[in-house]
C-alpha positions in Angstrom: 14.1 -32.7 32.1 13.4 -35.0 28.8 11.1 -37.9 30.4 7.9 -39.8 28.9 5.2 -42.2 30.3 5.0 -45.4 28.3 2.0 -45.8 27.2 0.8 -49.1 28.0 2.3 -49.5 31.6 2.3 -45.8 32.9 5.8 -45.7 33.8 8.0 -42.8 33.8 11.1 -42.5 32.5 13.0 -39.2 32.8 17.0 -38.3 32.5 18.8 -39.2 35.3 22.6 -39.0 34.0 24.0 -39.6 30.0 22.9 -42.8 29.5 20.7 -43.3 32.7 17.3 -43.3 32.8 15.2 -43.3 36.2 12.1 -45.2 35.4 9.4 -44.5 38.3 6.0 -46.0 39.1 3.5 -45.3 41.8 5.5 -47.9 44.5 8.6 -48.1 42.5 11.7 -46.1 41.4 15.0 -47.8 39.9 17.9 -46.3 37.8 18.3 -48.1 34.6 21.0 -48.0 31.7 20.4 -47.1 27.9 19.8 -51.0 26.8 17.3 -51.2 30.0 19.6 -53.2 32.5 19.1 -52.6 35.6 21.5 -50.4 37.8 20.1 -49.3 41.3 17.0 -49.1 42.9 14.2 -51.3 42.6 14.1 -54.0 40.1 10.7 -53.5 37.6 10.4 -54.1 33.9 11.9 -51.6 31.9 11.2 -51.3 27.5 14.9 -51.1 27.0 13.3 -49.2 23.6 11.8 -46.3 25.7 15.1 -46.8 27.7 17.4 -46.1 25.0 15.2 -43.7 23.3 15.4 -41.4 26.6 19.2 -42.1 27.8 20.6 -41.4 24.1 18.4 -38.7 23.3 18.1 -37.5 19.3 20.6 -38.5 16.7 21.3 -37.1 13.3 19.4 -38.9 10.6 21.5 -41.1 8.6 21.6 -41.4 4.7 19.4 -43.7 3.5 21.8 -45.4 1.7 23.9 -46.5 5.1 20.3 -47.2 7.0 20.3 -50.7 8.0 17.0 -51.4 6.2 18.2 -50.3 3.6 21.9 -51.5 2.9 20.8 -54.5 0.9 18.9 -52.8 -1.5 20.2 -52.3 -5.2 20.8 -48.8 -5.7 19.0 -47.5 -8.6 20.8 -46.7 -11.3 21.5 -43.6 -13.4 20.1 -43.0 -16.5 23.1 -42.9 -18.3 23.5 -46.5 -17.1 20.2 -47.3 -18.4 20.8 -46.1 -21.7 
């Protein structure tokens, strides 16, 4: 099961369903969507980061020309264009 304790508040978060995430402390346990919102259970703060990171799983890496830190950036150009 793909889960992870955050590291600051010892929480963990583990794969309940696609695009749920149980997040589970010593006295608490709620069910919690990918942007962190709450669904069932018991109501405790959630990083809706971790949350995501754990209910969406790995993507494919983009092209770093269609990241969005990088869309505004002038392309470099060719050297043909230089010359």
């Amino acid at each position: 099961m793909r889960g992870m304790r955050h590291p600051l508040t010892g929480a963990l978060y583990e794969l309940e369903a696609p695009g749920r995430v149980r997040v589970s402390t010593d006295t608490k346990r709620g069910v919690f969507d990918a942007d962190g919102r709450w669904v069932s259970g018991d109501r405790l703060p959630v990083c809706p980061n971790l949350a995501g990171w754990i209910a969406r799983g790995p993507s494919e890496p983009t092209e770093l020309s269609q990241h969005r830190r990088f869309r505004n950036i002038a392309q470099p150009r060719t050297i043909e264009e230089i010359a």
